[in-house]
C-alpha positions in Angstrom: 0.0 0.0 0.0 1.3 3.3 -0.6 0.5 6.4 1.2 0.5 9.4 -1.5 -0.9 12.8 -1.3 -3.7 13.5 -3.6 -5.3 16.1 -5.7 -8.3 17.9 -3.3 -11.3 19.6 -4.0 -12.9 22.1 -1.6 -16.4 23.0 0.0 -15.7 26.3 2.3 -12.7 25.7 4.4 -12.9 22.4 3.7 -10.5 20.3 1.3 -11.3 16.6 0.6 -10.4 14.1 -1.7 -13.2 12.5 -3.9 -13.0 9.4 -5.8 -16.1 7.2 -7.7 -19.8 7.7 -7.7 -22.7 6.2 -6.4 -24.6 6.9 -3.1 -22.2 8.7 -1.0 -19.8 7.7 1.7 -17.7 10.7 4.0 -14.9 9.0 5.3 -13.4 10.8 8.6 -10.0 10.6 10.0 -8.3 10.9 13.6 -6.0 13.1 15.1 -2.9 14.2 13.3 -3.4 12.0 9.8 -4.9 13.6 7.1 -7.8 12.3 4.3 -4.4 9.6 2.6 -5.1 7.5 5.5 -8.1 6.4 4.1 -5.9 5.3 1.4 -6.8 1.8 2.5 -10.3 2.2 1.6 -10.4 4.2 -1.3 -9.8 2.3 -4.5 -12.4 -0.4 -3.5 -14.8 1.8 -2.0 -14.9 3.6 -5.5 -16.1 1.2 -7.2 -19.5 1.7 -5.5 -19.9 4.6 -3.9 -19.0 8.4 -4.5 -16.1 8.7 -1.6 -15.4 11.9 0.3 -12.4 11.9 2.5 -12.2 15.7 4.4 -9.0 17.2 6.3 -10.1 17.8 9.1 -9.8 21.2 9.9 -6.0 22.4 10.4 -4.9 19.1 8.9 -3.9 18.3 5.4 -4.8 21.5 3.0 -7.8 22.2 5.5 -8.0 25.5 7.2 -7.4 25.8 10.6 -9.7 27.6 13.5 -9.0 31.3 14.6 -9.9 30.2 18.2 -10.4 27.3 20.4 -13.0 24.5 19.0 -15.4 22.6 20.0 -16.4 19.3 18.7 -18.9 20.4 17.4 -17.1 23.2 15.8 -15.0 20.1 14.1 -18.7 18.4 13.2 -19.9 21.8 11.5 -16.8 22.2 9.0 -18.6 18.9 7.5 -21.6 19.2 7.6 -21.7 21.1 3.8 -20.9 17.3 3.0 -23.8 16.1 3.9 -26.4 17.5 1.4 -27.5 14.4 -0.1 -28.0 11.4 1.6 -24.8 10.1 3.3 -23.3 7.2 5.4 -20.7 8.5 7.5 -17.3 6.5 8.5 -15.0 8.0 11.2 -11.9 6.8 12.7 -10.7 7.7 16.5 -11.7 11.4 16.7 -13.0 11.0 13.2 -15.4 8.7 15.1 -16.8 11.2 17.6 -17.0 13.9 14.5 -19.5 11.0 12.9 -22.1 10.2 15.7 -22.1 14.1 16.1 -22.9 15.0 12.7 -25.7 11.6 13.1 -27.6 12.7 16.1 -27.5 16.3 14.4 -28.1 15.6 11.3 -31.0 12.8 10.8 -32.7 13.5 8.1 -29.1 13.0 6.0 -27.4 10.7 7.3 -28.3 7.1 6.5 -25.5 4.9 8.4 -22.5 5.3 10.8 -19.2 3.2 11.2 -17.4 4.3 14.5 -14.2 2.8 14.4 -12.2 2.2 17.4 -14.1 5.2 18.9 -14.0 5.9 22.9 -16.7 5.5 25.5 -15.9 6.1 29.1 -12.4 6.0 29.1 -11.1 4.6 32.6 -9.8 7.1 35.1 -6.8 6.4 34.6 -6.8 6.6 30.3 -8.5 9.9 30.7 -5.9 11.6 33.2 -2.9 9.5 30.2 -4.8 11.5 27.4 -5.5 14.8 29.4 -1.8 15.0 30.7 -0.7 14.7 27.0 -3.3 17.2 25.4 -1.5 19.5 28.3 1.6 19.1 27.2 0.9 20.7 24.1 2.1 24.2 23.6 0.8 24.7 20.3 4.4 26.1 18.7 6.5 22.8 18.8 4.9 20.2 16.4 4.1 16.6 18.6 7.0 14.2 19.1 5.4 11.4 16.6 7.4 8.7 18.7 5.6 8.0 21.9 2.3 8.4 19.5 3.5 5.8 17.3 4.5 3.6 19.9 0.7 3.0 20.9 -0.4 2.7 17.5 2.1 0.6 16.5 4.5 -0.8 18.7 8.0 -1.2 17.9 7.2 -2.3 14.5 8.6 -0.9 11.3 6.0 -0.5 8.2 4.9 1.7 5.7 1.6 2.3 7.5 4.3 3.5 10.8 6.3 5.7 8.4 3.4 7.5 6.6 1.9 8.3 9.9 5.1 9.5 11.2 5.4 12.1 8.5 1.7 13.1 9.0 2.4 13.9 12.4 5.4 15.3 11.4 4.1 17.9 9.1 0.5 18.9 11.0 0.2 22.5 12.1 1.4 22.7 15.8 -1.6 24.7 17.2 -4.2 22.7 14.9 -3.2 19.3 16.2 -3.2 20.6 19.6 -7.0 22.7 19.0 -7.5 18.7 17.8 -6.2 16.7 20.4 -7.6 18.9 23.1 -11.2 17.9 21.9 -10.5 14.5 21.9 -9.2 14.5 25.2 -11.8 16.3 26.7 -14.9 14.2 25.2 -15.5 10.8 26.8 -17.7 9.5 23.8 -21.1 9.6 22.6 -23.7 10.6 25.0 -26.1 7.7 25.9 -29.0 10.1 24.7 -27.4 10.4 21.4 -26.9 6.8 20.7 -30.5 5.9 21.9 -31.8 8.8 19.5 -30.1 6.9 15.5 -32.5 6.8 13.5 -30.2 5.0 11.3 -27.9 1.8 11.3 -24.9 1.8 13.5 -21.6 0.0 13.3 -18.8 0.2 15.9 -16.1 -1.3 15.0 -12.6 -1.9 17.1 -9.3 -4.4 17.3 -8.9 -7.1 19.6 -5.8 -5.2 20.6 -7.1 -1.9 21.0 -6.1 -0.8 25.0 -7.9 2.5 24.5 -11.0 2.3 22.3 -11.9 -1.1 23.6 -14.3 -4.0 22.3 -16.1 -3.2 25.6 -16.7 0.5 24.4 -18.2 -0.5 21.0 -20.3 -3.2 22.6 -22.1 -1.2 24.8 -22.6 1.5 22.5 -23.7 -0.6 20.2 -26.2 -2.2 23.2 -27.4 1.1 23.7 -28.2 2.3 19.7 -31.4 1.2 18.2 -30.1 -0.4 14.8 -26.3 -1.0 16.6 -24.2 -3.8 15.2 -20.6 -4.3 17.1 -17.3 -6.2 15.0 -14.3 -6.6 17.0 -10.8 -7.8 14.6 -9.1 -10.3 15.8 -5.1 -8.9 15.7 -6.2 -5.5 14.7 -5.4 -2.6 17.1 -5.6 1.4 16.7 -4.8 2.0 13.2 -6.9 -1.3 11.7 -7.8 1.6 8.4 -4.3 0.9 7.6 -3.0 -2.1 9.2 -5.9 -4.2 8.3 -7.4 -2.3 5.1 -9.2 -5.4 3.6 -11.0 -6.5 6.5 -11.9 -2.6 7.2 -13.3 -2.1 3.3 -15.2 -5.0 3.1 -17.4 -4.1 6.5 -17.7 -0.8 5.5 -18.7 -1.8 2.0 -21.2 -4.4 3.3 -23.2 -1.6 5.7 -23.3 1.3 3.2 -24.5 -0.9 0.3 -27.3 -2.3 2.9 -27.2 1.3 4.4 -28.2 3.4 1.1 -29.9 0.6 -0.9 
């Protein structure tokens, strides 16, 4: 697999690759990566669908936010996507940008695939992922390392390396307006999740220590149409690590999503 930029259009502020036609799929990435790590999914996805893959805002060729965000700030950069009817796909953060953008937007949104998304993060993740957010200064770009570590391990791959220069290369104060979101949500409210409308997936690794298969079960448990998949072997960055297994789910709910 390789991990190229690619040409972008733009809606607003908003810069996003687009590939096929079809119904339409947004696909939504985490923290620090850009629309490429969706690379995974793309070519087969095509084939059926039309594929939006957004920057987030501040990543990629996005633009960034004057003043501190909100999630829901992060939801509304997207939500010009969504003028037809849509399954939505987010990864990590990517994940919580999804379910917001469903519980806000029902009447457009015909599916969502939360994968490895967070729900109730233990006392002791949320005071790891809160110490780290603080340790942002918004000048100095991250250290990639301890990052990749997590997502990773000690492993060398190309998945590891494209990452690395993702984080690399992200706007200092956008990843930290970014990670400080993330590390102040604790997922989906149970409300929200008991409100879809529409056909839920959460999806997670086997491996995952953060977004657990506990966390996408009980979601799941609590959503009206919620379906839970947990990959044997799989961890954080499954997109990438385990693309084929990743595709073919997503393919299977959106065609059953938007036919």
């Amino acid at each position: 697999m390789t991990w190229t930029t690619r040409p972008r259009s733009r809606t607003g502020r908003t810069a996003y690759i687009r590939a096929g036609s079809g119904p339409r799929l947004v696909l939504i990435h985490g923290v620090g990566l850009r629309a490429e790590a969706w690379a995974g999914q793309l070519p087969d996805l095509a084939g059926s669908f039309e594929v939006l893959a957004p920057d987030l805002a501040g990543h990629g060729e996005s633009d960034g936010f004057a003043e501190e965000p909100t999630l829901q700030a992060f939801s509304d950069r997207l939500a010009g996507l969504l003028n037809r009817d849509t399954v939505l796909v987010g990864h990590s953060m990517g994940a919580m940008i999804a379910l917001d953008l469903a519980f806000r937007n029902p009447d457009a949104v015909r599916g969502v695939v939360a994968l490895n998304a967070i729900y109730r993060r233990t006392t002791a993740a949320g005071e790891a992922v809160r110490q780290r957010a603080g340790q942002l200064d918004g000048v100095h770009g991250p250290d990639p390392e301890p990052t990749l570590a997590r997502w990773f391990g000690d492993r060398a791959s190309p998945e590891r390396n494209a990452c690395a220069g993702w984080l690399r290369s992200v706007d200092p104060e956008s990843y930290r307006h970014a990670y400080r979101v993330f590390a102040s949500e604790d997922g989906p409210s149970d409300a929200g999740l008991r409100s879809l409308n529409c056909p839920a997936l959460f999806m997670t690794g086997r491996e995952e220590p953060n977004s657990t298969p506990a966390m996408s079960e009980a979601m799941a448990a609590l959503a009206a149409d919620g379906r839970c998949r947990v990959l044997a072997g799989a961890a954080h960055m499954m997109p990438m690590t385990h693309a084929a297994e990743v595709t073919a789910a997503i393919q299977a709910f959106a065609t059953e999503s938007l036919t």
